[in-house]
C-alpha positions in Angstrom: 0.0 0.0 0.0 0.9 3.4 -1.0 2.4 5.7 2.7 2.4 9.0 0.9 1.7 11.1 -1.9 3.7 13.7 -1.4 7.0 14.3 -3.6 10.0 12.8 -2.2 13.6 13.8 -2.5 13.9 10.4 -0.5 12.4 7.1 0.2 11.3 6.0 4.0 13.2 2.9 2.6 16.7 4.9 1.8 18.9 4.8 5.0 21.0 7.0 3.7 18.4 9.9 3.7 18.8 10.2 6.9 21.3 12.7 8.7 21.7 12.0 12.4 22.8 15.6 12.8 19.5 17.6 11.9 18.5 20.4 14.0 16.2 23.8 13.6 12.8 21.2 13.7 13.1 19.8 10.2 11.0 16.9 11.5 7.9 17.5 12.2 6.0 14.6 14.0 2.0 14.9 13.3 -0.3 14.1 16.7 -3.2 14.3 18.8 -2.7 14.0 22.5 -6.1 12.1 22.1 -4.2 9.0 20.4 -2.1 6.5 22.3 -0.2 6.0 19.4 0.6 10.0 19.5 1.4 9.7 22.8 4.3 7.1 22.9 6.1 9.5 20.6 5.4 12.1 21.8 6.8 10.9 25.0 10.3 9.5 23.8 10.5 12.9 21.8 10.4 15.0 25.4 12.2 12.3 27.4 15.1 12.8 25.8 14.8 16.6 25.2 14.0 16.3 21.0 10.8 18.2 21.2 10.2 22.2 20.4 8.1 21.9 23.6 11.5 21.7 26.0 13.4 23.6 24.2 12.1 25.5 21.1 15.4 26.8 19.4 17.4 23.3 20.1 14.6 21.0 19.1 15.0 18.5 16.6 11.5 17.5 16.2 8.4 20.0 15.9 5.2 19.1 17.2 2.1 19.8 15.3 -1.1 19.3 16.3 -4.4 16.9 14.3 -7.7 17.6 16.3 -9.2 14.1 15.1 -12.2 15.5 17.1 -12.0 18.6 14.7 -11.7 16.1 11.7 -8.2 17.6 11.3 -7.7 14.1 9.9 -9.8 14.5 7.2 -8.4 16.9 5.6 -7.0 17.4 2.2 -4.1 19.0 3.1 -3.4 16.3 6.0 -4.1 13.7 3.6 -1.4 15.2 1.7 1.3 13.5 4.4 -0.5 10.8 5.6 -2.5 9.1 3.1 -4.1 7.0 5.9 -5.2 10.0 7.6 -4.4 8.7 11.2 -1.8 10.2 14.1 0.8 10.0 14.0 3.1 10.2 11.5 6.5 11.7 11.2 8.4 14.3 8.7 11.2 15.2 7.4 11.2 18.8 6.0 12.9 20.0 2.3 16.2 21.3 3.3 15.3 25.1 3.5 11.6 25.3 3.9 11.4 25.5 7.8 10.6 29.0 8.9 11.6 30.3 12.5 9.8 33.7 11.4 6.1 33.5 12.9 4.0 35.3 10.3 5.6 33.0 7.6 4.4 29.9 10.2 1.1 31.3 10.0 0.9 31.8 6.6 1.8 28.2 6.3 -1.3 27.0 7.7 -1.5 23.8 9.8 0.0 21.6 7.7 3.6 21.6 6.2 2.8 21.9 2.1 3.3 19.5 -0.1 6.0 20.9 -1.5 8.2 21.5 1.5 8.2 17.9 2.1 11.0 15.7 1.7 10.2 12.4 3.1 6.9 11.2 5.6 6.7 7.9 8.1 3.1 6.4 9.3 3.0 4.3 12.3 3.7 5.0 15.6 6.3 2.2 15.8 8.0 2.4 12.9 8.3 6.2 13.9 9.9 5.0 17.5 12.3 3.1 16.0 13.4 5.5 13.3 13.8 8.3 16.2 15.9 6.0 18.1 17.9 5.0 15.6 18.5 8.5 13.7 18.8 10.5 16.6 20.7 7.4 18.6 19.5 7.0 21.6 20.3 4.8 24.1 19.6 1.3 23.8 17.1 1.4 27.5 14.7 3.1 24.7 15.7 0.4 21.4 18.6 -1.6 21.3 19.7 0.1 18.3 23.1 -1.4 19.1 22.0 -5.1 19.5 22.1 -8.0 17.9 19.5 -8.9 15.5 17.8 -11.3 17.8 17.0 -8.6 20.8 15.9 -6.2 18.1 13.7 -8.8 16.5 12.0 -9.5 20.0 11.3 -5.4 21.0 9.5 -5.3 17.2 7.7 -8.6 18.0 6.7 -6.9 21.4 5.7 -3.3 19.4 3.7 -5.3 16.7 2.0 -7.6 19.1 1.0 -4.6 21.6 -1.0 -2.9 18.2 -2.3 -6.5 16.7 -3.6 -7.6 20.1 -4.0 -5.0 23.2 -4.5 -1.6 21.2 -6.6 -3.2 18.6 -9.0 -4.2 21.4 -8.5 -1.3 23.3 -9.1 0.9 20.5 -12.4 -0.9 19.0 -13.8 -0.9 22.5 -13.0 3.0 23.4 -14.0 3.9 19.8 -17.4 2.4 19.7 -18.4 3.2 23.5 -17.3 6.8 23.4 -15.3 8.3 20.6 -17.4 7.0 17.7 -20.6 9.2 19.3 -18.1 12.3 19.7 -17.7 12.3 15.9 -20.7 11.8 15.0 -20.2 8.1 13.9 -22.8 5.4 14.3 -20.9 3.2 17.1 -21.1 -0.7 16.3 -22.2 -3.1 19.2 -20.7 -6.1 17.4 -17.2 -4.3 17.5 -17.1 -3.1 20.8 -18.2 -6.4 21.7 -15.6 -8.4 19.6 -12.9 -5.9 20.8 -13.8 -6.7 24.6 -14.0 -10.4 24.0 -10.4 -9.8 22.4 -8.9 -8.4 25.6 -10.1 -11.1 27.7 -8.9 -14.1 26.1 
């Protein structure tokens, strides 16, 4: 399946895109503090002092806010970066097109354009991963520096938490409360089939 539509200078595939040494906020990380998913990176960002919201002219990674309950989400111009229109997803500016200057921010918009995009990552753990990796943190976070075997068993642990515990988290929260917040006709079967999911 297609990640983005956006025009690349660079793959999400290309390691060598990636320069461990960026600074100024040219990543951008897309969340809602509403999303779990959001969350997680949001918290390893500010853990380890990457976020604008420590430390504004150091940060390495801007955070930029989708009000899923404002159907943010569903917008054109979000859809632009994320063709799956969920939180989060992470990325990587042009070289050049980040602006510390707020009326040219505002101008903007909400969203980075097209155009000033160089590369985008969906998925919350692929996203954790790459910011470990790129940014090298220490292995207490990803054992960036293991062998293959104890990075194998954290992504069997990050693929199994969003396969088995989210996915019946989320069906369960989304069709008892968040489904009647956006105006979305809930489905008992779900929320029934995501419960019996978390007991087993």
């Amino acid at each position: 399946a297609k990640t983005t539509t956006t025009p690349r200078t660079s793959s999400c595939l290309d390691s060598s895109s990636t320069d461990l040494t960026m600074s100024g906020g040219k990543y951008e990380i897309y969340v809602d503090s509403m999303s779990q998913p959001s969350r997680a990176c949001m918290i390893l960002c500010r853990a380890n002092h990457l976020s604008d919201v420590d430390a504004p002219h150091l940060s390495q990674v801007r955070e930029k806010l989708v009000l899923i309950h404002k159907k943010d989400h569903r917008s054109e111009a979000y859809r632009a970066l994320n063709p799956l229109r969920q939180v989060p997803v992470l990325v990587r500016r042009a070289e050049g097109s980040v602006s510390e200057n707020p009326a040219q921010q505002k101008a903007e918009g909400k969203f980075a354009p097209a155009n000033a995009v160089a590369w985008s990552l969906p998925e919350s753990c692929a996203i954790l991963t790459h910011i470990c990796q790129a940014f090298d943190l220490p292995d207490k976070w990803y054992p960036s520096r293991g062998t293959l075997e104890e990075r194998a068993a954290v992504d069997s642990a990050l693929h199994w938490y969003h396969a088995t515990l989210r996915k019946g988290c989320g069906g369960l929260t989304f069709h008892k409360v968040v489904a009647h917040n956006l105006g979305v006709t809930p489905s008992e079967a779900i929320a029934q089939d995501s419960q019996d999911r978390l007991m087993r």
